[in-house]
N, C-alpha and C positions, 0 to 999 in steps of 0.2 A: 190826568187832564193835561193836554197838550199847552205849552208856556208860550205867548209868543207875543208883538207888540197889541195884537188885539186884544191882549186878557185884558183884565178887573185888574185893580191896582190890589183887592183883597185876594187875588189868584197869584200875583206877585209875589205878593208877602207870602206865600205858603211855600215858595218855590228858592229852596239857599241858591241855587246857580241864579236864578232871576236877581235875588235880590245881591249878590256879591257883584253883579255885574252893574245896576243901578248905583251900588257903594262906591264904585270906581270914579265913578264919573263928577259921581254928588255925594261925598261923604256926609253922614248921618241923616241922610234922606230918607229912609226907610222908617228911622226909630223917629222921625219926627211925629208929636201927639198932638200934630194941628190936623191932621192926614186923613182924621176919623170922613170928615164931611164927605173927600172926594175918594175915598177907596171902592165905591161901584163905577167909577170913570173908567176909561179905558188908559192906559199907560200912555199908548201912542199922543192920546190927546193932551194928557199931563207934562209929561216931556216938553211940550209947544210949550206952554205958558211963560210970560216971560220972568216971573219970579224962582225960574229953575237958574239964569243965568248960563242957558248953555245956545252954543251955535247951533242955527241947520243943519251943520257938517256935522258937529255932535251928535244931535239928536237922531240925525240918520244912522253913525255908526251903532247906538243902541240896541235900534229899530232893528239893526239886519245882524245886530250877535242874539237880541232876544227868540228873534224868527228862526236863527239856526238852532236854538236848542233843542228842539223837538222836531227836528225837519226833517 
């Protein structure tokens, strides 16, 4: 299955490059066990929220290293 900012946040977690690349950004983001409710979300959209605490300019650079993984 192709990785990219449109996955599932549960297509994430199955993917170590997705998810070290998420770790980067937002240590212990991944192993969070609040995560159950939104992991049929799309990442892209999760990244916006603003309890990630990350910039636009973040949030883009995520969007276009997750989009290169399978590209």
């Amino acid at each position: 299955m192709a990785i990219s900012s449109k996955s599932k946040l549960s297509e994430i977690l199955e993917d170590e490059r997705a998810v070290a690349i998420i770790d980067e950004y937002i240590p212990g983001f991944i192993s969070n066990p609040e995560l159950g409710p939104v992991k049929g979300m799309k990442i892209k959209t999760l990244l916006k929220f603003p309890q990630t605490g990350l910039s636009k300019e973040v949030v883009n650079e995520i969007i276009e290293r997750l989009d290169a993984l399978d590209a």
